[in-house]
C-alpha positions as CSV (number, residue, x, y, z in Angstrom):
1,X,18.7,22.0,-75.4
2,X,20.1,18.4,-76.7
3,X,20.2,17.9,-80.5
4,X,17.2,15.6,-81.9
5,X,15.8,15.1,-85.0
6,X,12.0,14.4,-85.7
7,X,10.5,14.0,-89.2
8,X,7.6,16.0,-90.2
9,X,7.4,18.3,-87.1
10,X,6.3,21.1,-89.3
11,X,5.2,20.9,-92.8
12,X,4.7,23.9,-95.4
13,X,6.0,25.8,-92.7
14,X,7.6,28.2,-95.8
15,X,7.9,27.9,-99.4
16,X,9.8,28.8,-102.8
17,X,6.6,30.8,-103.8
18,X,6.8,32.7,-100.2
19,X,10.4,33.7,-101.1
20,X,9.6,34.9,-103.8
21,X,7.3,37.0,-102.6
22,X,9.3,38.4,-99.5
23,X,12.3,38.9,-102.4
24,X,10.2,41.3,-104.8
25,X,9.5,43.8,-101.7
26,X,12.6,45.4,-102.7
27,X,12.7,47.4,-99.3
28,X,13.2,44.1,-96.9
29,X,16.5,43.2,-99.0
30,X,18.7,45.4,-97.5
31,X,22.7,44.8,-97.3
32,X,21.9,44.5,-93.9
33,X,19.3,41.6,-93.9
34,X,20.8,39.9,-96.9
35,X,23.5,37.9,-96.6
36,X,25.3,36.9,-99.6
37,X,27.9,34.4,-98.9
38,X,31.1,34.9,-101.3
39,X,34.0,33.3,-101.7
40,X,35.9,36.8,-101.8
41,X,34.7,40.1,-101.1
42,X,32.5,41.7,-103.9
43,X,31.0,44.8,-104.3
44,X,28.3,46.2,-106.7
45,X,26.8,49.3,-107.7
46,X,23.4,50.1,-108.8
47,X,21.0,53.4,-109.7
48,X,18.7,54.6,-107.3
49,X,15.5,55.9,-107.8
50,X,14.2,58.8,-106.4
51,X,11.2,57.3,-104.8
52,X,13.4,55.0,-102.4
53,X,13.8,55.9,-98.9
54,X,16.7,53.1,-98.6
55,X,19.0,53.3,-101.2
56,X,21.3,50.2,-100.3
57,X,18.6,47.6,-101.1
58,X,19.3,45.3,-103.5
59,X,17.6,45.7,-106.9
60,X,15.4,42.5,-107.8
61,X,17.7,41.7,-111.1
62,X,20.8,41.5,-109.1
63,X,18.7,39.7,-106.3
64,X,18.0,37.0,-108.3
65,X,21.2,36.4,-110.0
66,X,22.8,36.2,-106.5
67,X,20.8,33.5,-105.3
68,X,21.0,31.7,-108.2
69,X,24.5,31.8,-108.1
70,X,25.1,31.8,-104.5
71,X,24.8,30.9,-100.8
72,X,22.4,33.5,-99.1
73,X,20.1,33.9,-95.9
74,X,18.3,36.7,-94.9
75,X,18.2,37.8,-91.4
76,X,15.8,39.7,-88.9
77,X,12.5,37.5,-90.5
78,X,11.0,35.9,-88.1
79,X,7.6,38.1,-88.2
80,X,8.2,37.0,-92.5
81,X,5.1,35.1,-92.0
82,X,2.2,34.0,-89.7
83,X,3.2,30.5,-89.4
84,X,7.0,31.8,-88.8
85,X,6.3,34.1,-86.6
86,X,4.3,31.7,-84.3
87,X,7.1,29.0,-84.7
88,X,9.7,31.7,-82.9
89,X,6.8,32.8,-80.2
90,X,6.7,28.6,-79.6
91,X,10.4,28.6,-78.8
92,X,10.5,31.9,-76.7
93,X,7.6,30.5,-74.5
94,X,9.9,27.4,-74.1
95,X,13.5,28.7,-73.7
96,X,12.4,31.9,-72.3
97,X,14.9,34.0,-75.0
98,X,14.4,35.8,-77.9
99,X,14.2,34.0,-81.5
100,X,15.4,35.0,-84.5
101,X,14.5,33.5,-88.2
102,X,17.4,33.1,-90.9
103,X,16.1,32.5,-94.2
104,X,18.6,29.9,-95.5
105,X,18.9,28.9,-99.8
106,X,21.2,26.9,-101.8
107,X,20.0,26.7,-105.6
108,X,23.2,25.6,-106.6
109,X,24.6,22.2,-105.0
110,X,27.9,22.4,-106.6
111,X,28.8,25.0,-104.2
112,X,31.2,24.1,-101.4
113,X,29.3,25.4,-98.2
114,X,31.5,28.4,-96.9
115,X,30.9,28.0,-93.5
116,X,32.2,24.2,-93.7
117,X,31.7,22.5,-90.4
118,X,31.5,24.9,-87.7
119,X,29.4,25.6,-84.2
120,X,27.2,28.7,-83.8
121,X,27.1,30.4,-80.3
122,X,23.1,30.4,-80.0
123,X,20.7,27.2,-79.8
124,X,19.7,26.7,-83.5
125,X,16.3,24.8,-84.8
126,X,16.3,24.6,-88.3
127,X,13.2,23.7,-90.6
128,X,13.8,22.2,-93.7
129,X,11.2,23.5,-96.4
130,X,12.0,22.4,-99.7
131,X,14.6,20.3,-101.2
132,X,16.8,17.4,-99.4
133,X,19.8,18.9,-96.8
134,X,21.8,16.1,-94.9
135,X,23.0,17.4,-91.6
136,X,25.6,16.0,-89.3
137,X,26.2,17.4,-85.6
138,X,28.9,16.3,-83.9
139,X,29.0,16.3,-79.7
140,X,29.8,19.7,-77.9
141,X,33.4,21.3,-78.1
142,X,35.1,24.1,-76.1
143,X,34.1,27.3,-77.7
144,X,37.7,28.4,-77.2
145,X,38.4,25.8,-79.5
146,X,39.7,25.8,-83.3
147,X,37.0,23.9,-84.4
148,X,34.9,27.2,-86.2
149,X,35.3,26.0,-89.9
150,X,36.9,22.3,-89.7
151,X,36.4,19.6,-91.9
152,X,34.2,16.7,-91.0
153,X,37.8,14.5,-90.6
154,X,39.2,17.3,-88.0
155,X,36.3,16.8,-85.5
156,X,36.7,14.3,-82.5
157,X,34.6,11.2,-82.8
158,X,31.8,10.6,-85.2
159,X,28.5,12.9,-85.2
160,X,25.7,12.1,-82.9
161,X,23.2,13.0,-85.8
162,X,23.7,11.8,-89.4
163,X,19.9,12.5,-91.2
164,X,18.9,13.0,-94.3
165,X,16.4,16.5,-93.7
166,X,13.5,16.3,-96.4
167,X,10.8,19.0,-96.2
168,X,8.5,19.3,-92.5
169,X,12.0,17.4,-91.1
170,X,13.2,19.8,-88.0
171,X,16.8,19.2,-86.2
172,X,17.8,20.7,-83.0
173,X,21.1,21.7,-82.8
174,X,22.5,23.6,-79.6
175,X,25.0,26.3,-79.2
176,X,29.0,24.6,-79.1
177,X,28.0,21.8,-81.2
178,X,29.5,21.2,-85.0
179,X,27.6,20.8,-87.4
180,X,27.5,20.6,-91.4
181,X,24.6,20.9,-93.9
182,X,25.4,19.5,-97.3
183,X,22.4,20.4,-99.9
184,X,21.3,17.4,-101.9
185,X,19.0,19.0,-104.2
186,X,17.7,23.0,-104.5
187,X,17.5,24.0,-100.5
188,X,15.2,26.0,-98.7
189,X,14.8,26.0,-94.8
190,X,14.0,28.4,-92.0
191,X,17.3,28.1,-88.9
192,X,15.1,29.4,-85.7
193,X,18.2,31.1,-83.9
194,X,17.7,31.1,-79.9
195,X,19.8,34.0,-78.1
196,X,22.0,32.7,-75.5
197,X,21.4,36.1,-73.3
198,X,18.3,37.1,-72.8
199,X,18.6,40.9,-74.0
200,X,17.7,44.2,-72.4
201,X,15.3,44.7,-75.1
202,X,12.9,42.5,-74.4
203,X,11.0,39.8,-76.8
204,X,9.7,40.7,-80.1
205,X,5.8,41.6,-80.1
206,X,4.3,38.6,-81.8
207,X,0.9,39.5,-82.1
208,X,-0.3,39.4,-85.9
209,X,-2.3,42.1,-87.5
210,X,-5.4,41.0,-89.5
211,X,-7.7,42.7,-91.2
């Protein structure tokens, strides 16, 4: 993978009113697939109800005031949709390994981005859906480097990609390279993570029920 940028590729790939849907199935927001991105560790508590099966699922109240508040993506959703799930078949039928979705918002811009400019260790193609992102990516680094949460002034040379990501935009950013998203307005987008091993498990099943 290089990194590119191309405006447009995919729009109303996903949507505020989709979130919003996925969001009020209480089930899918579990501690595991949410990721709520503090600046110190919190905890809550919360009553149960004797119908759930999982009880560590967050209740829609606090769900709410969390991303309003907050940082947050949600794992393990890249069979959210039909048009998501056929974006991650795309890039398994390209790089040949299996593809994740991370559901990405920022509804706050004053927030300082926790990860700050860091590198990931899988390819990443990330979707902006609603709002305006810019995203720099700097050129490849040793991953045995220090460079996991630098700031833009600690990385060598200037970025190869400086863009301003409006909603359809798409950026391709492999695994080793910094990067740093800085929300202009509200954020949404979709970051297509691309495993660097292929796993024993195989791919996921990407056929989409109808009825």
């Amino acid at each position: 993978m290089e990194p590119k940028f191309i405006k447009q590729h995919h729009p109303e790939l996903f949507s505020w009113k989709e979130l919003e849907y996925l969001i009020n199935i209480r089930p899918l927001m579990t501690q595991k697939r949410s990721h709520i991105l503090f600046e110190e560790e919190t905890y809550f508590k919360w009553r149960s109800t004797g119908w759930q099966k999982d009880k560590n699922c967050y209740p829609p109240t606090l769900i709410r005031k969390l991303i309003e508040e907050n940082i947050c993506y949600f794992t393990d959703m890249s069979r959210c949709t039909e048009k998501i799930n056929s974006f991650a078949k795309n890039l398994e039928d390209e790089y040949e390994h299996q593809t994740d979705a991370h559901i990405y918002m920022c509804r706050n811009i004053e927030l300082e981005h926790p990860f700050g400019a860091h590198f990931d260790t899988s390819h990443n193609v990330i979707v902006q859906c609603e709002g305006t992102t810019n995203f720099k990516v700097w050129n490849e680094v040793d991953p045995k480097s220090n460079y996991t949460k630098m700031t833009p002034e600690e990385l060598p040379g200037e970025p190869v990609l400086d863009v301003e990501m409006e909603p359809g935009d798409a950026i391709w950013i492999p695994m080793y390279y910094p990067h740093l998203a800085t929300s202009r307005t509200k954020r949404l987008s979709v970051s297509f993570a691309i495993n660097k091993n292929p796993l024993k498990e195989g791919f996921e099943d990407r056929a989409w029920v109808k009825i």
